[in-house]
Structures are given as C-alpha cells and as structure tokens.
C-alpha positions as MATLAB code, in Angstrom:
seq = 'XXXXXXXXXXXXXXXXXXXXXXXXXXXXXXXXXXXXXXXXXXXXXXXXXXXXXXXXXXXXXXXXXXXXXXXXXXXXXXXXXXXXXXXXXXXXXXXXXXXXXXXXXXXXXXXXXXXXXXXXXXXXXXXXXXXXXXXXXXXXXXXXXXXXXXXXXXXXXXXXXXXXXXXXXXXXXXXXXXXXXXXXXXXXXXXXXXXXXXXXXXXXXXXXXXXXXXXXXXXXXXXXXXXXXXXXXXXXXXXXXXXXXXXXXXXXXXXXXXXXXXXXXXXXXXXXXXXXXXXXXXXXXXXXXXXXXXXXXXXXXX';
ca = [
     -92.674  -16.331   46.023;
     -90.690  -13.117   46.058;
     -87.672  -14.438   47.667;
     -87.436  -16.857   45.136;
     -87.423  -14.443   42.199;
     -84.868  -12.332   43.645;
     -82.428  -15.308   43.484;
     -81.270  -14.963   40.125;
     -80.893  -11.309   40.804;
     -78.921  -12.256   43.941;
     -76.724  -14.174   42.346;
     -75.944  -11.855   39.368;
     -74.803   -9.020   42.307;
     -72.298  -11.755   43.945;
     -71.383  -13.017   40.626;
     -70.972   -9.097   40.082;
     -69.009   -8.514   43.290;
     -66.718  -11.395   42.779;
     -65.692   -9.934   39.359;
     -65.315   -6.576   40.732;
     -63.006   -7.865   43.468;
     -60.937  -10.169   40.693;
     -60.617   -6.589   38.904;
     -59.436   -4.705   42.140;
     -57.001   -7.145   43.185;
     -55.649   -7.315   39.700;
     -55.368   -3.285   39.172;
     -53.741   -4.054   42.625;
     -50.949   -6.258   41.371;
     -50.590   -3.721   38.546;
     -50.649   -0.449   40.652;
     -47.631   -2.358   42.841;
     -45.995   -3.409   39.359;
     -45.531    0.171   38.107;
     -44.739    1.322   41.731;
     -41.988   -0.999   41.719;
     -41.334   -0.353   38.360;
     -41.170    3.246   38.544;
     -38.993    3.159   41.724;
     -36.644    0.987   38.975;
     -36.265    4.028   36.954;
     -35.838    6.470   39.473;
     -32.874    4.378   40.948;
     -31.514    4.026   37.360;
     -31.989    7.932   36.352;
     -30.077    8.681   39.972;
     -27.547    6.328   38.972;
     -27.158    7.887   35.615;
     -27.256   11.272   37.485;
     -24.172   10.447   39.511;
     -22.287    8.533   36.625;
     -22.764   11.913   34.757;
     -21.932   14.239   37.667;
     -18.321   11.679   38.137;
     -17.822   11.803   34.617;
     -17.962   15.534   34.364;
     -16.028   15.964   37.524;
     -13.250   13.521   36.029;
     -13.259   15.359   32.832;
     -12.734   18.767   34.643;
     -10.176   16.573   36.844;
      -8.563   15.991   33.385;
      -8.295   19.258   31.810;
      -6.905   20.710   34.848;
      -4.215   18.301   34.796;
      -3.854   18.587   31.268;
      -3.291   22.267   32.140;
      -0.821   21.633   35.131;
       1.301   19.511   32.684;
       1.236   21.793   29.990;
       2.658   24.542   32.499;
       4.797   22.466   33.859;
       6.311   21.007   30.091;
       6.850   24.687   29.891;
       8.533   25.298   33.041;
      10.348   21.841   31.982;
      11.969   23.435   28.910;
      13.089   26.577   30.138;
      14.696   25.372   33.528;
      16.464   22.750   30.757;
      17.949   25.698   29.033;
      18.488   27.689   31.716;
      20.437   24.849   33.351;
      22.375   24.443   30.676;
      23.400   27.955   30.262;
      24.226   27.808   34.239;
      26.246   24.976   34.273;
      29.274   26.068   32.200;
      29.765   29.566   34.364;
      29.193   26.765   37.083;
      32.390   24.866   36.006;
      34.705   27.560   35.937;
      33.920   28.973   39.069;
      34.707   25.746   40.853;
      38.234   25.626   38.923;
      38.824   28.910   39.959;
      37.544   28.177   43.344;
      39.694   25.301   44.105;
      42.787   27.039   42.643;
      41.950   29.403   45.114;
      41.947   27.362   47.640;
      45.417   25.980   47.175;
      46.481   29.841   46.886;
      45.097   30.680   50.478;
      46.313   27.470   52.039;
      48.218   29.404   54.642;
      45.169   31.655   55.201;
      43.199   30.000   57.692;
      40.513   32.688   57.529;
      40.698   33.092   53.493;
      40.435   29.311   53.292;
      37.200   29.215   55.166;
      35.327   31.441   52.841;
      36.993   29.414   49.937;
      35.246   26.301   51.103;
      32.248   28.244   52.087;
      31.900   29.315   48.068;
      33.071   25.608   47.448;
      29.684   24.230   49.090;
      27.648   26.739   47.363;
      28.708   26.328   43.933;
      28.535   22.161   44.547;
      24.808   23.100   45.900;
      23.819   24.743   42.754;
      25.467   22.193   40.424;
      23.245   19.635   42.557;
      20.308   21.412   42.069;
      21.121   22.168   38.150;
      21.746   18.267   37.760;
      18.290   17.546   39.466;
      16.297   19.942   36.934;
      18.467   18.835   33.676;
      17.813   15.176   35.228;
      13.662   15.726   35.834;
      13.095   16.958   32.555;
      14.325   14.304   30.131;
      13.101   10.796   30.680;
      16.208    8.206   31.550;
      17.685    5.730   29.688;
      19.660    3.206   31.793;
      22.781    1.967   30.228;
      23.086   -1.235   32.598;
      26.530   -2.578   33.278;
      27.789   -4.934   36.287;
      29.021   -2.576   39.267;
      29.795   -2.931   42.807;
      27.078   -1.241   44.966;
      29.138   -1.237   47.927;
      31.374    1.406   45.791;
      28.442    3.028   44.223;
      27.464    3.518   47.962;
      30.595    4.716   48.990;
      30.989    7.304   45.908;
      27.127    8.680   46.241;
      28.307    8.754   50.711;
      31.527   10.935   49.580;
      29.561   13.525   48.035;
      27.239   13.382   49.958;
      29.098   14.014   53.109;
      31.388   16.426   51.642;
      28.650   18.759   50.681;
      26.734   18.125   54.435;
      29.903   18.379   56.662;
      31.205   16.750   59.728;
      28.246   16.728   61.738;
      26.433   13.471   59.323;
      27.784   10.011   61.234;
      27.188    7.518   58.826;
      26.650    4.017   59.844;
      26.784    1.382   57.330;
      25.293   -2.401   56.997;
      27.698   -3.745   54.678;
      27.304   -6.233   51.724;
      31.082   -6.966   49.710;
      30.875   -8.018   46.685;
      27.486   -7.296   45.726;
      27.883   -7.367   42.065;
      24.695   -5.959   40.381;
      23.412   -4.802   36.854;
      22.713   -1.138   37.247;
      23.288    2.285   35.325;
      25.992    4.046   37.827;
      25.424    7.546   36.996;
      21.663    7.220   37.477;
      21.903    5.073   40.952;
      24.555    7.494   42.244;
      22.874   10.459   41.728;
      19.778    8.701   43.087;
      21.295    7.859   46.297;
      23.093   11.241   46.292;
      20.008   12.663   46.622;
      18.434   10.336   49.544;
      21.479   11.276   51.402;
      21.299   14.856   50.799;
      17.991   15.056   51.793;
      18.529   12.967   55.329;
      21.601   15.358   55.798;
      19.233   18.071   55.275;
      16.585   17.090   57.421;
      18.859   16.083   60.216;
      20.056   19.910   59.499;
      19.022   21.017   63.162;
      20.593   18.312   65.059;
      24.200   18.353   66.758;
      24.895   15.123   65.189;
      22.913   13.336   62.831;
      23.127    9.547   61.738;
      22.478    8.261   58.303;
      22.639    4.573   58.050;
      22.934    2.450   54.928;
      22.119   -0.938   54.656;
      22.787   -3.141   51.576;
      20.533   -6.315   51.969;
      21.055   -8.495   48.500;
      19.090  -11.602   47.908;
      18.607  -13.946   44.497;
      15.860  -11.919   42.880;
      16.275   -8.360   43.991;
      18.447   -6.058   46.371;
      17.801   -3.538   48.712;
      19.600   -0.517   49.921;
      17.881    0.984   52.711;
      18.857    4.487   53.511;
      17.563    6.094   57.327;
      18.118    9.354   59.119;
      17.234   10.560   62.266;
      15.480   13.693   61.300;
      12.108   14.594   62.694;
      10.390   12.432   59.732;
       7.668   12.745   56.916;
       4.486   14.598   58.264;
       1.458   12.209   58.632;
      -0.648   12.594   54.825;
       2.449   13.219   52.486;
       4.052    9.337   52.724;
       3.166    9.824   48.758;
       3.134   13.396   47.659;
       6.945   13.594   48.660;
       7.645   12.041   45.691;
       6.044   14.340   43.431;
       7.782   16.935   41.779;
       8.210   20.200   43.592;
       6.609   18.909   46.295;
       9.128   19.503   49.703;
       8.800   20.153   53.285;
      11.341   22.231   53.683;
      11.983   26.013   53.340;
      14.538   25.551   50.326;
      14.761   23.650   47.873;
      12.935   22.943   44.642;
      10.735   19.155   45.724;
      12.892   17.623   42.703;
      15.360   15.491   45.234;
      12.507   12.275   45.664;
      10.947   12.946   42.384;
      14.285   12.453   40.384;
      15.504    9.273   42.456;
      12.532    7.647   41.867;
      12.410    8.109   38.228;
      16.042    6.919   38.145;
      15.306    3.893   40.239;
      11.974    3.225   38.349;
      14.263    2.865   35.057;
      15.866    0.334   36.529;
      12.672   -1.821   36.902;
      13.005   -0.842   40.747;
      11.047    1.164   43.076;
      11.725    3.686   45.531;
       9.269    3.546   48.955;
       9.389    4.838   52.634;
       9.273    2.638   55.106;
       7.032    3.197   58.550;
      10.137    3.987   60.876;
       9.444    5.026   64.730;
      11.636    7.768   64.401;
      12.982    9.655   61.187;
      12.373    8.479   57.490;
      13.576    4.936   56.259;
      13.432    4.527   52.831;
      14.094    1.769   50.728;
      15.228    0.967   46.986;
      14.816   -2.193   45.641;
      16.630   -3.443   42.454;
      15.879   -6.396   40.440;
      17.928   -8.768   39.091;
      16.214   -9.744   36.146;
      16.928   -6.435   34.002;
      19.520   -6.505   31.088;
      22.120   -8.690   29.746;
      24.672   -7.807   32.497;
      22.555   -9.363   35.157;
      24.652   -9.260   39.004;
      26.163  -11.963   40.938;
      24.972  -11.675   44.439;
      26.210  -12.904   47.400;
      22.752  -13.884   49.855;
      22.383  -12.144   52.755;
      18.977  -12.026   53.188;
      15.653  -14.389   53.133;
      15.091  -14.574   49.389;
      12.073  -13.402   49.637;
      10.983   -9.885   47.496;
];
C-alpha cells in the first residue's frame, strides 16, 4: 500500500517540476529580453557617442573657419587699401612709361627695357585689380554685348601681357549677342587666359584655344591650354582663394573669375582634358531684362 500513498506526493513533485520549468523558461525569455534590450542601449549610447564626437569635431571645424575668415576679412581690408593706394603711383608710371617709349623709339636697346617695365607695371595693375576685385562682392550691371568682342578684348590683353610665344586658336561664334556685365566677364576671361599663358610658360610655343558654343538656354566659352595640367586632388581647391600651383602669384586668378561668372548666374568648371586644363564657363540666358539673341550652334542641351 506504500506505492499508493506516495502518489499524491508524486504528483505534487511533477506538478512542482513543471512549475519550476514554466518559471525557468520564463526568466529565460526575460534574461534574453534585457540582453537584447541592453544591447539596444549600448548601440544607442555609441550612437550618441559618435553624434557627440561629429558634433564637437564640426564645431571645432567651425571656429577654425570662423577664425580663417576673420584673418582673412582682415587681410581683405588692408590689401583693399593698399591697392588702392598702389594703383594711382601705378597710373602714372605707365603714362610716363609709354611716353618713354615713344622717346626711345630709335633706341632699339632703350626700347626693350621700356617694354620690359611696360609688362611689369601691367602685371601689377593685374594683380591690384584681382585683390580690389576679391574683396568686394560683384554686382553685375547686365547689358546686351557681343562675346565674340568681349573675347577678342579679354585675348588682346591677354596676349599683350604673355608675348609672342601664346598661338591662339579660336572656335568662333558671330553674332552671339548675350546679356552679360562686360567689365566683370572680361576680366574673368583675362584671367583664364593669363593663367594658361602662364602655365604654358615653359613651352616654345604654347596654344590657347577658345571656343564659343551658344545654344537657346545657356552659352559656353571654353578656354584650353596646353600646359602640363591641374595636379590629380586640386580639380576644386584651385578655385579657392590663394590657392595656386605655381611659384608666383597670389591663388586670386580662379577665385575672382568664378565669383564674377557666379554673378552672372553662371559657373566656372574644369573639364577632364587628356592633356592641359580645359575649362569651361557657362552663361545663362535667363538673367536680366537685356536677355541675348543667340544664334544655335550647339545641341540645346545645358
């Protein structure tokens, strides 16, 4: 009769076991809930770790720049008035100069160094232009002109300054009639081609070539030397002021062409070329009043 006593008791240790097992596989279920749940948080508090870390490394990203630019507004203001003070000594030494050189016009020798002080004194009139130009913000006064004779009046100065050895080739658009400030586009592409004449500087003969490509909504002039090209990493940070490849110069050729061209609605880009640097203006047509009549010569497209 044992056995059968113990039943009960039997069945109170499985009814036992059963609820112990219910209880393990639910502390189980739990356990994995705030492992999972406490992974969660981790994740979120490394996230929150890094958002902080970025945000603190943007802020000092900030105040340095903040810094930079406050140097540089400085810089800004007293190039401004030391071009200014530059540029009227400037003037009179080119009258002088070219008096001079109608004085010595016999003087093969004379004349030489005449012309020599000629090309320096138009140097540092280009180079006071570009700092009086980079440090006030421009205003475009559009008006109708033909860019074939803006062309030709930027390529005259251009050339002048450079010498004989720039061949200029030219892709030709008559009659391209187009809403533009003059000054500002002139100077603009006065400094493209200064800056192909200079990098071509080495060469026996360089060749610029200008192309004028007008459509319906927007033309291009394309400008091209055959110079050894824009190292590999700087395709952007030639446009940034002060920024140059070269052993002279101030950096503020690219920077102030693409401010002029950018207050035309335009934008200033290079171009992957296989050889030298191509780079490219485009003009819309939809700025101003004065808006151009073009003459197609390209695929309408922008």
């Amino acid at each position: 009769m044992a056995p059968v006593a113990q039943l009960p008791q039997l069945t109170e240790l499985q009814q036992a076991f059963r609820v112990f097992s219910d209880a393990t596989v639910t502390l189980e279920r739990q356990y994995r809930t705030l492992q999972e749940h406490a992974r969660a948080l981790r994740d979120e508090l490394a996230e929150k770790e890094r958002a902080l870390a970025a945000s603190i490394e943007r802020q000092r990203c900030l105040e340095t720049q903040a810094l930079r630019h406050s140097r540089l507004a400085a810089m800004g203001e007293m190039a401004a008035s030391l071009a200014h003070e530059v540029r009227n000594p400037l003037g009179s030494m080119e009258l002088f100069t070219r008096l001079l050189l109608d004085e010595v016009a016999e003087l093969p020798a004379a004349r030489r160094l005449a012309e020599q002080v000629v090309s320096g004194i138009a140097d540092l009139n280009h180079l006071v232009t570009n700092i009086l130009d980079y440090t006030r913000l421009p205003e475009p006064s559009l008006a109708a002109a033909d860019l074939d004779a803006v062309i030709d009046e930027a390529l005259a100065t251009a050339t002048a300054a450079l010498g004989p050895r720039l061949r200029v080739e030219q892709r030709r658009a008559a009659g391209t009639i187009w809403a533009v400030d003059r000054g500002l586009l002139t100077q603009a592409l006065l400094n493209l081609f200064r800056n192909a004449g200079e990098a071509m500087a080495g060469q026996e003969q360089g060749v610029l070539r200008v192309g004028l490509e007008p459509a319906e909504r927007w033309v291009r002039i394309v400008v091209a030397d055959t110079g050894p090209g824009v190292p590999a990493g700087s395709e952007e940070a030639i446009f940034a002021p002060f920024f140059t490849t070269k052993t002279r110069g101030t950096g503020l050729g690219l920077a102030v062409a693409r401010a002029a061209i950018a207050a035309h609605g335009g934008t200033l880009a290079l171009r992957p070329a296989p050889r030298g640097a191509t780079f490219v203006v485009t003009l819309p047509a939809d700025r101003g009043a004065a808006k151009g009549r073009v003459h197609d010569a390209g695929d309408g497209t922008a």
